[in-house]
DSSP file (Angstrom, degrees, kcal/mol; ACC not computed):
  #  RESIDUE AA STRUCTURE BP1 BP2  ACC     N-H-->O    O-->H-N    N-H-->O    O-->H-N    TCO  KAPPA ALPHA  PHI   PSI    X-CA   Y-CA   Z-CA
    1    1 A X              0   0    0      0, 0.0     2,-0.1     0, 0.0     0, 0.0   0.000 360.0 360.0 360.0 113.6    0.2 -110.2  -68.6
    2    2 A X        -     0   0    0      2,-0.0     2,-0.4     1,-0.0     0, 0.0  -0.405 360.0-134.5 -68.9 145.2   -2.0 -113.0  -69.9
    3    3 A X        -     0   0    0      1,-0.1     2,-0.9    -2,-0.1    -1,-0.0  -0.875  16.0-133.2-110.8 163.8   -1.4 -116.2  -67.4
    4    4 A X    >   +     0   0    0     -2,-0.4     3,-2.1     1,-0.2    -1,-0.1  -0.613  29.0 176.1-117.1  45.5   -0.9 -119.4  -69.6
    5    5 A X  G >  S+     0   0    0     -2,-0.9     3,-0.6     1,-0.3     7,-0.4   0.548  74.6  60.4 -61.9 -24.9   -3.1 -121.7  -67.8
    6    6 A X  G 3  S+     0   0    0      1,-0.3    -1,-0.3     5,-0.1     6,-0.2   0.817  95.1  68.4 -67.2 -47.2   -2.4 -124.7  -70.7
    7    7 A X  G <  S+     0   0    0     -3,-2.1     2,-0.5     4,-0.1    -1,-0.3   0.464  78.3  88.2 -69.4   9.8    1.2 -124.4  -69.7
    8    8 A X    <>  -     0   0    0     -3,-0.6     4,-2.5     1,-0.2     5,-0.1  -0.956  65.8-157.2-111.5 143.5    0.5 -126.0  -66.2
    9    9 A X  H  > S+     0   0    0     -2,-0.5     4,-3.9     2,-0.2    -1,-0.2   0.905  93.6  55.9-107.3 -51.7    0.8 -129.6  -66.7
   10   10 A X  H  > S+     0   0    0      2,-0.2     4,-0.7     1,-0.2     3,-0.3   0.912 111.8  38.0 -29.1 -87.3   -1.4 -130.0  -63.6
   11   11 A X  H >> S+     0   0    0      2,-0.3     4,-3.4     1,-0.2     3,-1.5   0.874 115.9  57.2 -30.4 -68.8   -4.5 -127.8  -64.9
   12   12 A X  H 3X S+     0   0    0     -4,-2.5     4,-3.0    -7,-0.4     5,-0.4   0.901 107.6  40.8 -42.3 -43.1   -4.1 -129.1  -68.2
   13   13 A X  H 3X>S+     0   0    0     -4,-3.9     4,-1.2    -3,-0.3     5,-0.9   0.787 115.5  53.1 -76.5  -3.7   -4.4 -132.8  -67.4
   14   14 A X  I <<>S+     0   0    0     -3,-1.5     5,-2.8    -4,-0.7     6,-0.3   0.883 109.6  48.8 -93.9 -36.9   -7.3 -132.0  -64.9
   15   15 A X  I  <5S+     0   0    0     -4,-3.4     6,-1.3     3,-0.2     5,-0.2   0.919 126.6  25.5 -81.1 -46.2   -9.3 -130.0  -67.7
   16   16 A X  I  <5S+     0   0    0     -4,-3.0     4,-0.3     4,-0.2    -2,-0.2   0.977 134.1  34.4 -83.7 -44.7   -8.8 -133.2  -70.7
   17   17 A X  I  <5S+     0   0    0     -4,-1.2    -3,-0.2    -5,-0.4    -2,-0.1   0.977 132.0  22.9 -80.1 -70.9   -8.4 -136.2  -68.2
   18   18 A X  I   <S+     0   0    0     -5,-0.9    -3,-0.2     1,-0.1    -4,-0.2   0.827 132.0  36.3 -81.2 -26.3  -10.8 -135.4  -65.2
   19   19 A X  S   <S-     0   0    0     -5,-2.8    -4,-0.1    -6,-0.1    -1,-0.1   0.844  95.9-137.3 -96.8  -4.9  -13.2 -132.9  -66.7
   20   20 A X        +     0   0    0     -6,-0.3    -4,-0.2    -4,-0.3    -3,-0.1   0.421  43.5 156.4 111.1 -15.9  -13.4 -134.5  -70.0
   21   21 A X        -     0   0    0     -6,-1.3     2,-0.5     1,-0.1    -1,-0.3  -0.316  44.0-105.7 -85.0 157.1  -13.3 -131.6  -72.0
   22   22 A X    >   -     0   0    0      4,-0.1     3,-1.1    30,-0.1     4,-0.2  -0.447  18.9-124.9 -82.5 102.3  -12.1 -131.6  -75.6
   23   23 A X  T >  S+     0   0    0     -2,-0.5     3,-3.2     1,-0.2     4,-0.3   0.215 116.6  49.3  -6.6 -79.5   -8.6 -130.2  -76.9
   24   24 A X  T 3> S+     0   0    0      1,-0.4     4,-1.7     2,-0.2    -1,-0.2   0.453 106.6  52.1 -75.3 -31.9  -10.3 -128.0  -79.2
   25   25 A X  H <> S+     0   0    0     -3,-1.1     4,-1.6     2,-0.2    -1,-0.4   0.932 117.0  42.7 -22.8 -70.3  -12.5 -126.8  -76.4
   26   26 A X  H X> S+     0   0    0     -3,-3.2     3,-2.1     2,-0.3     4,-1.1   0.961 107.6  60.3 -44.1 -75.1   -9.0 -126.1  -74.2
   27   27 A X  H >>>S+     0   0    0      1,-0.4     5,-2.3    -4,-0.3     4,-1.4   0.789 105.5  42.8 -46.8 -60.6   -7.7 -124.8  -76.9
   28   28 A X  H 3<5S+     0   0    0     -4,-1.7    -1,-0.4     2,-0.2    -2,-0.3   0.763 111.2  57.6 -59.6 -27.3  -10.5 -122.1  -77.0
   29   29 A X  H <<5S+     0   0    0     -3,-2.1    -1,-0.2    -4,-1.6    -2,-0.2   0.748 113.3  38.2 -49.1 -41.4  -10.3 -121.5  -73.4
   30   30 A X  H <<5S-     0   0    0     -4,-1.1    -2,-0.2    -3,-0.6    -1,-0.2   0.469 103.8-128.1 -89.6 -25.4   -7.0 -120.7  -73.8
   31   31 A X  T  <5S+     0   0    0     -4,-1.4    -3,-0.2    -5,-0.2     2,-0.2   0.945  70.7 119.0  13.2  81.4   -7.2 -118.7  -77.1
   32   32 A X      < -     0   0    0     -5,-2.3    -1,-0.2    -6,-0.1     3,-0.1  -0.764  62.7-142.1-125.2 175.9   -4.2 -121.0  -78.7
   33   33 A X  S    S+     0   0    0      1,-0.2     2,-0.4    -2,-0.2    -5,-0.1   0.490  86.8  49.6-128.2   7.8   -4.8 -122.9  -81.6
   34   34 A X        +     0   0    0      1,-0.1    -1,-0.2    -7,-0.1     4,-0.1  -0.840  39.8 154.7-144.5 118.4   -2.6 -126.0  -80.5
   35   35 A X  S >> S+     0   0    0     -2,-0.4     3,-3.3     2,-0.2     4,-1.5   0.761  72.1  71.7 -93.5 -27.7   -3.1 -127.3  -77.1
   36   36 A X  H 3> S+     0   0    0      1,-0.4     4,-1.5     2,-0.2    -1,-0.1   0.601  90.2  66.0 -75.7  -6.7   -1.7 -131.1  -78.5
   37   37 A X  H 3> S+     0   0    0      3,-0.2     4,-2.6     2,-0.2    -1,-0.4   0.906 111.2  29.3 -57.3 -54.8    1.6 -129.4  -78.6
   38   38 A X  H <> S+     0   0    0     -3,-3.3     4,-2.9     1,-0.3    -2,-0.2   0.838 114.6  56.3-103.5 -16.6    1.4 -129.1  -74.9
   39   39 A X  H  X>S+     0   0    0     -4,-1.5     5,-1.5     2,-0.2     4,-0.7   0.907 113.7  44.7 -75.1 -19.8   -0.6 -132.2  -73.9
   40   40 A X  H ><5S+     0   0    0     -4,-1.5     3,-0.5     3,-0.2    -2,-0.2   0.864 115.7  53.5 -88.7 -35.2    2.4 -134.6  -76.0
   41   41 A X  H 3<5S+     0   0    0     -4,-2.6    -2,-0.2     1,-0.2    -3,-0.2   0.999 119.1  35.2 -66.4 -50.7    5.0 -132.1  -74.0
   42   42 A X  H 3<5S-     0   0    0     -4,-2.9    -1,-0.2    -5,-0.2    -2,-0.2   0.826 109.0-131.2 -31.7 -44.7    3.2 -133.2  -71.2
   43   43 A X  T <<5 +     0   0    0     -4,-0.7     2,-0.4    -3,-0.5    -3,-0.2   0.998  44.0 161.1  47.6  90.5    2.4 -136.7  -72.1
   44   44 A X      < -     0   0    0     -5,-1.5     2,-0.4    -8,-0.1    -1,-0.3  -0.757  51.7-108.9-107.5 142.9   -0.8 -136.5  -71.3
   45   45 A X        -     0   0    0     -2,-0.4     2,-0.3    -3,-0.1    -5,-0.1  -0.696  31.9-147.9 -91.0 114.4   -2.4 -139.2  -72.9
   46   46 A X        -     0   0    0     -2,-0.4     2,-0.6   -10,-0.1   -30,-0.0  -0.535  26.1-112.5 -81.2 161.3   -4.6 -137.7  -76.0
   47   47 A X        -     0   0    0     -2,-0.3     5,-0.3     1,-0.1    -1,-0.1  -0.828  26.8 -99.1 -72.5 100.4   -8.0 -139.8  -76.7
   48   48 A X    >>  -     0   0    0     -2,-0.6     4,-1.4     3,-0.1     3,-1.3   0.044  31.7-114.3  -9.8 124.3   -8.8 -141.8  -79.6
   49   49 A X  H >> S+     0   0    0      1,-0.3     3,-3.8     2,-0.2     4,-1.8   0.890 118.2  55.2 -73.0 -49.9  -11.0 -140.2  -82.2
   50   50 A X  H 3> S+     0   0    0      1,-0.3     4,-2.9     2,-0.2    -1,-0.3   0.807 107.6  46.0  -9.3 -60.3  -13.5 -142.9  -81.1
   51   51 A X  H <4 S+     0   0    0     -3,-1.3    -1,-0.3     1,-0.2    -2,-0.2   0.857 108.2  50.6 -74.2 -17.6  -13.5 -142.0  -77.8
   52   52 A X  H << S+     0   0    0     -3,-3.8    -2,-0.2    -4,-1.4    -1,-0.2   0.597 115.0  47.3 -93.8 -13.7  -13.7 -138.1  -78.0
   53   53 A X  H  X S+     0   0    0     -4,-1.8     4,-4.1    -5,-0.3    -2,-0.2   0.844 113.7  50.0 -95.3 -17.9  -17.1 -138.6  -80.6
   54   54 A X  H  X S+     0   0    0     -4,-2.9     4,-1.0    -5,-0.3    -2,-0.2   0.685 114.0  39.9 -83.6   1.1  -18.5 -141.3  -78.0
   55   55 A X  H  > S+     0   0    0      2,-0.1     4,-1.0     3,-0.1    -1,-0.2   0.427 114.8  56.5-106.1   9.9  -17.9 -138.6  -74.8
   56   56 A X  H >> S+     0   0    0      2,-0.1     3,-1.9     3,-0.1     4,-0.7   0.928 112.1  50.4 -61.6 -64.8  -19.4 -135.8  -77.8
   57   57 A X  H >X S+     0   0    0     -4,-4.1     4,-1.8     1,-0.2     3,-1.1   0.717 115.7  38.8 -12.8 -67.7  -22.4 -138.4  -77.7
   58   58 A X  H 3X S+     0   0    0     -4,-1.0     4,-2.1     1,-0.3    -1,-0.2   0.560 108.4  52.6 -97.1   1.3  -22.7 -138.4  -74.9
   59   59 A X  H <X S+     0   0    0     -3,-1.9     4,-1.2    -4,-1.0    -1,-0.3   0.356 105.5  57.9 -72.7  -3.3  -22.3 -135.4  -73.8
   60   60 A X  H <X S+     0   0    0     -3,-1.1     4,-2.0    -4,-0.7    -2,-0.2   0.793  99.4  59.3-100.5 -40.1  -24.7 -134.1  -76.0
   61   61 A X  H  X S+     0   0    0     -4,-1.8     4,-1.5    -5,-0.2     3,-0.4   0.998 105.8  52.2 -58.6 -67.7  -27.7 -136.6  -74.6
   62   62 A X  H >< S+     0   0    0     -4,-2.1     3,-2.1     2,-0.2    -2,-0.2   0.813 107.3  48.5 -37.3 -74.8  -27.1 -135.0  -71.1
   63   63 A X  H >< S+     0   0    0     -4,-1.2     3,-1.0     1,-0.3    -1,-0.2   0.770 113.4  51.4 -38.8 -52.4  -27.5 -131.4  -72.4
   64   64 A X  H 3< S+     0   0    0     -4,-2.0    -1,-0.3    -3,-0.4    -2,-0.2   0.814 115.2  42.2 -53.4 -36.4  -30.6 -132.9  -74.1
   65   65 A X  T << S+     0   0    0     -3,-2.1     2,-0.4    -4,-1.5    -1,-0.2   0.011  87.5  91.1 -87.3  20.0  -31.9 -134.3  -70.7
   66   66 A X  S <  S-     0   0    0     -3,-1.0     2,-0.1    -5,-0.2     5,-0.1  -0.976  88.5-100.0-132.7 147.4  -31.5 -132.0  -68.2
   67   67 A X    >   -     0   0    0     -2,-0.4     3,-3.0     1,-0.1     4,-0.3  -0.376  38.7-104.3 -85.1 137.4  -34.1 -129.7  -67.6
   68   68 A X  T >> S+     0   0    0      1,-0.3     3,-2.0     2,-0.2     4,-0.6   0.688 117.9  60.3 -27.9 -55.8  -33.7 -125.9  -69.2
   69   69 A X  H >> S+     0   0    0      1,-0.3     3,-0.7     2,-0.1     4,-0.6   0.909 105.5  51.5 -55.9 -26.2  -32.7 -124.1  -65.6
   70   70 A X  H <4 S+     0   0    0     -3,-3.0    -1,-0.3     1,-0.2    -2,-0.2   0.643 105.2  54.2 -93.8  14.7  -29.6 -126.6  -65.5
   71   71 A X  H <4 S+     0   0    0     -3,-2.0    -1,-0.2    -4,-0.3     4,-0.2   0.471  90.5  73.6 -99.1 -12.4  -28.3 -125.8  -69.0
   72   72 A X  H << S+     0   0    0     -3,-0.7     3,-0.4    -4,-0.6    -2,-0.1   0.840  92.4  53.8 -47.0 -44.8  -28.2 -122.6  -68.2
   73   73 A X  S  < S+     0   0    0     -4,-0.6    -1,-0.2     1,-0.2    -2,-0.2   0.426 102.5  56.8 -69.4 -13.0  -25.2 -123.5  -66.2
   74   74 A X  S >  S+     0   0    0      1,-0.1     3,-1.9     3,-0.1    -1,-0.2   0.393  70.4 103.2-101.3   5.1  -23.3 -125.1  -69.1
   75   75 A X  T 3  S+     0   0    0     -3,-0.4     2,-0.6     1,-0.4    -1,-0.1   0.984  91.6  31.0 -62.5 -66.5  -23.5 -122.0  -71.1
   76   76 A X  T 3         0   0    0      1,-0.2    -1,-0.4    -3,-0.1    -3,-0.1  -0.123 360.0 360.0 -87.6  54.9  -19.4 -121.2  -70.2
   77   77 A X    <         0   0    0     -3,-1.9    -1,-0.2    -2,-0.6    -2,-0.2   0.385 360.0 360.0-106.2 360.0  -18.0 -124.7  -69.8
């Protein structure tokens, strides 16, 4: 039995809301191909396209700035 981690309202909002991370990311985590099905059952508040390419930005400048041994570490997020 695969467990359904997307379907915990909890988990979900901690993984888009507190860690940041991008449906389509969850969605690959999960292997679904629509997590916004469950963040609107939720009502999880989705992000503006605006807002998800300025935390891409900027997530993409950290990765660039952080010295090779700590990117190692990002390899499964």
């Amino acid at each position: 039995m695969t467990v359904e981690l997307y379907k915990d309202k909890d988990w979900l909002y901690n993984q888009y809301v507190i860690e940041k991370k991008s449906a389509i990311k969850i969605a690959k985590l999960c292997d679904i191909n629509d997590i916004y099905y469950w963040l609107n059952k939720f009502d999880i508040p989705m992000r503006s396209l605006s807002e998800a390419q300025k935390e891409r930005k900027f997530s993409e400048k950290t990765k660039k700035e952080m010295p090779k041994s700590n990117k190692i570490l990002l390899i499964n997020d």
